[in-house]
N, C-alpha and C positions, 0 to 999 in steps of 0.2 A: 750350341755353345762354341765358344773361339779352338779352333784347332791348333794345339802348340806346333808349334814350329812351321807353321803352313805358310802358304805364298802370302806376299804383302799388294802382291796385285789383282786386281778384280777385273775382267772385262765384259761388256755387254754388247751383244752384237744386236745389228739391225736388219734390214734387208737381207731375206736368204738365210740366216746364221743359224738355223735348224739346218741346212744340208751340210754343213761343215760339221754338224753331230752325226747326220743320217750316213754320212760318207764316208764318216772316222778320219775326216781332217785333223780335229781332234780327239783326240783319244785319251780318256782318261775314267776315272771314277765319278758314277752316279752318285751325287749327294740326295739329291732331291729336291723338293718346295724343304722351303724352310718357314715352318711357323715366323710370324711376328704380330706386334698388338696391332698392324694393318692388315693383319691378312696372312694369307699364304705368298710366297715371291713364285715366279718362274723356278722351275727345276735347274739348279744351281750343280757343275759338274768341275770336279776339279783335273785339270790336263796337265798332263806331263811330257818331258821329251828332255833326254839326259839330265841336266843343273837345273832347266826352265820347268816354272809349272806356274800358274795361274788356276783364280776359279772364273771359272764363264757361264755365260749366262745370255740366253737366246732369249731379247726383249718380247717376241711377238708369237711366241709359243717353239716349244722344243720339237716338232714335227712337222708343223706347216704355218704359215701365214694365218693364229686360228687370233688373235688380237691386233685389234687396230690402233694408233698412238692413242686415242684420245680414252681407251679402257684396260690400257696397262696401267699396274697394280706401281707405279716409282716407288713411292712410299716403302713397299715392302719389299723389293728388290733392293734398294739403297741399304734398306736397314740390315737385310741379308748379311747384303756384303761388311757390313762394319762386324756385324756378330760374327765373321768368319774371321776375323780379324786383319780384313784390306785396309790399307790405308792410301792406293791410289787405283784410280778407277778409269781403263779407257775404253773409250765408247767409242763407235763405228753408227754412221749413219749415211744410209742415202738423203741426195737434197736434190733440188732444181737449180739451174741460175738464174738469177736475178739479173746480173750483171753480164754482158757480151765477155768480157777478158778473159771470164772462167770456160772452161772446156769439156764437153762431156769425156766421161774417162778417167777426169783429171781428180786428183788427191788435194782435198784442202783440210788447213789448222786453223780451223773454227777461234779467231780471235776476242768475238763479240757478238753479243745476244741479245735481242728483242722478241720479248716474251708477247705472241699473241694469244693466248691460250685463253679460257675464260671457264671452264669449269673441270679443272685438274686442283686437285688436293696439290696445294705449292709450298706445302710448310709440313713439319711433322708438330710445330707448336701450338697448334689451336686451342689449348687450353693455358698456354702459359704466355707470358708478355715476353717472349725471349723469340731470336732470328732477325733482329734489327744487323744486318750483316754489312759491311761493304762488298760494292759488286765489282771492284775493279783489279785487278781482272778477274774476270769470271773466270775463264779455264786454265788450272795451272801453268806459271810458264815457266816451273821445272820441268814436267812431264812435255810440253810443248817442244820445249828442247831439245829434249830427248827424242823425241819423234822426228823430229827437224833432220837431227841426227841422223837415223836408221834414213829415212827416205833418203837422203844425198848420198849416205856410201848405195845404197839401192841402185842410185840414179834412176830415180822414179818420178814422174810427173805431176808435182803439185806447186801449191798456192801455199806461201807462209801465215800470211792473214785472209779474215774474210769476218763480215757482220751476220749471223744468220739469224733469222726470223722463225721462231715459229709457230707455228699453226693447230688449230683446233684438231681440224680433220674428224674423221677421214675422207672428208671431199677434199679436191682438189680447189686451189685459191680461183679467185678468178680475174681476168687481164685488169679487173679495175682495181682489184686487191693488188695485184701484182708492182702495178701501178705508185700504189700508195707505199709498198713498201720499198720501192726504187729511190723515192723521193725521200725517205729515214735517212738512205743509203746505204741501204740493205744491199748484199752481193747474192745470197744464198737464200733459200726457202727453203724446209722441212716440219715436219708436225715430232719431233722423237727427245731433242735436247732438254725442253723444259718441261717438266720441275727437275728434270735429273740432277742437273749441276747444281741449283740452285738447294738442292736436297742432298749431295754428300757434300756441300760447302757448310752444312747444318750441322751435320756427324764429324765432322773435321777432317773430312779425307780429299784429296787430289784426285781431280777430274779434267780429263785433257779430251777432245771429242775430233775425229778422224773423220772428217765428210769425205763421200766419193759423189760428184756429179753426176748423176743417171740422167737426166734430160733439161727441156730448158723449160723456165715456167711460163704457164699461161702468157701469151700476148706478145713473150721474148723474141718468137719466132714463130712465122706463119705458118698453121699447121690444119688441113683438112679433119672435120671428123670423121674415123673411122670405126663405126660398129663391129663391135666383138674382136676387135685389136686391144695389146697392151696400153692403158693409159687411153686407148677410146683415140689412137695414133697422133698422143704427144709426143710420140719417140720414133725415131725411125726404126731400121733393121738395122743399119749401119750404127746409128748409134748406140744402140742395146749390146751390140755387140765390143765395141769400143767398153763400155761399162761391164760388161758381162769378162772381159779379160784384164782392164784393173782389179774387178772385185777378185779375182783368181789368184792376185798378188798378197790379200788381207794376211791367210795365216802367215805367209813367212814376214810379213810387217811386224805381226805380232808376236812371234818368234824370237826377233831379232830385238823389238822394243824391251819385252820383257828380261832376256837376257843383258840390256845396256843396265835395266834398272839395276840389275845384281850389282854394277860394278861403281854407285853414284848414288849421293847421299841426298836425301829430299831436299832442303835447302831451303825452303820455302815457308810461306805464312797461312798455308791451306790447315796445318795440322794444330793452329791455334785459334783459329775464327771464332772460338768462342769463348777466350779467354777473357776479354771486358766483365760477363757475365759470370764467370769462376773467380775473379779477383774482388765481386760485389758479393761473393757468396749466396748467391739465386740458385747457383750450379754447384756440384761436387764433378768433383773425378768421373766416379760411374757416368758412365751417360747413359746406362739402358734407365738409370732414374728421371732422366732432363723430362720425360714426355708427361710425366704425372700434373694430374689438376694441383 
């Protein structure tokens, strides 16, 4: 059930984001899985640090790497978070480039999204004629802002925009795939964004997505295969390393974001996306009611 007076932010980490629990980067209160009519979600933890607290939430298991993008549960992490009572959601994902300009190491605000995906639950309405949504823009660009924000007092190194792609997974695309998505004008590749946005843009909550560049995609850059290396040596050492001390920057990103949110009013059109269908009466207020046949 919704916890009074609890954070209004939700965040979902990607890459690694079980060591930030195992290490007490964050530190906070076990909530647990949280039942939903999809399932169980990832064990949902709520962190605190003075005024700031957030609940988080480790996409690919709370101890190690034990789920891959294309067999997390979104559906019931998304819904989680609504029943916790979030109304904006930031997510953290590693990606590849696509594009030369972007850098490994470097911090990008996921602008725009092309959905490859092809057997993920993308909708929480499959039994009802509702989520005909507009997708423009996909990632809040109140929360975007905000981020925008914290990164430049940081003086931290990213990317304002960027197209990202993604992927089935868990294989890796391949240089002809890569290929194909250069010519969309794709910048970025990852398997982790969708149905996410596209599922709390359902629930009516804000969703802003934080890519960090870990390496470059297939074909970007000429790269030997090496047996029993990271990524089968897509990545260098220098680069892993480059990404391995960005990604060391994320808590006080999120630190610092969460605390801007305290002092800045949503503003936005995220928390009505599903007003068309409340104003034809299809929908009530409730929404744990929307998913009923």
């Amino acid at each position: 059930m919704p916890k009074e007076n609890g954070p209004e932010l939700g965040v979902i980490g990607g890459q690694r984001a079980y060591d930030f629990l195992s290490k007490k980067i964050f530190e906070g209160d076990r909530i647990g899985r949280i039942d939903t009519p999809f399932g169980a979600s990832e064990p949902v933890f709520l962190v605190r640090r003075g005024e700031v607290s957030f609940y988080f939430l480790s996409r690919h298991g709370e101890t190690e790497y034990s789920i891959s993008p294309p067999h997390v549960n979104y559906r019931a992490n998304i819904y989680a978070m609504k029943d916790l009572g979030v109304k904006q959601i930031l997510s953290w994902s590693a990606c590849a480039a696509v594009n030369l300009k972007y850098l490994i190491g470097q911090f990008v605000l996921a602008d725009d999204i092309v959905d490859e995906t092809r057997m993920r639950e993308s909708s929480f309405f499959r039994f009802r004629g509702l989520g005909m949504i507009r997708q423009s823009p996909p990632f809040c660009e109140t929360l975007r802002s905000a981020l925008r924000a914290v990164l430049v007092k940081m003086g931290a190194n990213f990317a304002d925009m960027a197209t990202y792609v993604v992927t089935e997974g868990p294989r890796l695309e391949t240089a002809a795939e890569v290929r194909k998505f250069a010519l969309y004008g794709a910048d970025l590749v990852g398997s982790s964004l969708a149905p996410e946005v596209f599922l709390a843009k359902e629930l009516e909550m804000c969703y802003a997505a934080l890519c960090l560049v870990t390496n470059y995609a297939e074909g970007v850059k000429e790269r030997e295969f090496a047996a029993g290396k990271f990524l089968e040596g897509l990545v260098t050492r220098k680069e892993m390393k480059k990404a391995e001390s960005a990604s060391s920057e994320l808590p006080k990103i999120i630190y610092q974001f969460s605390a801007r949110l305290l002092q800045q009013a949503p503003g936005c059109y995220c928390q009505q996306a599903m007003r068309r269908y409340k104003s034809r009466g299809i929908i009530g207020e409730n929404w744990r009611e929307w998913f009923r046949p």
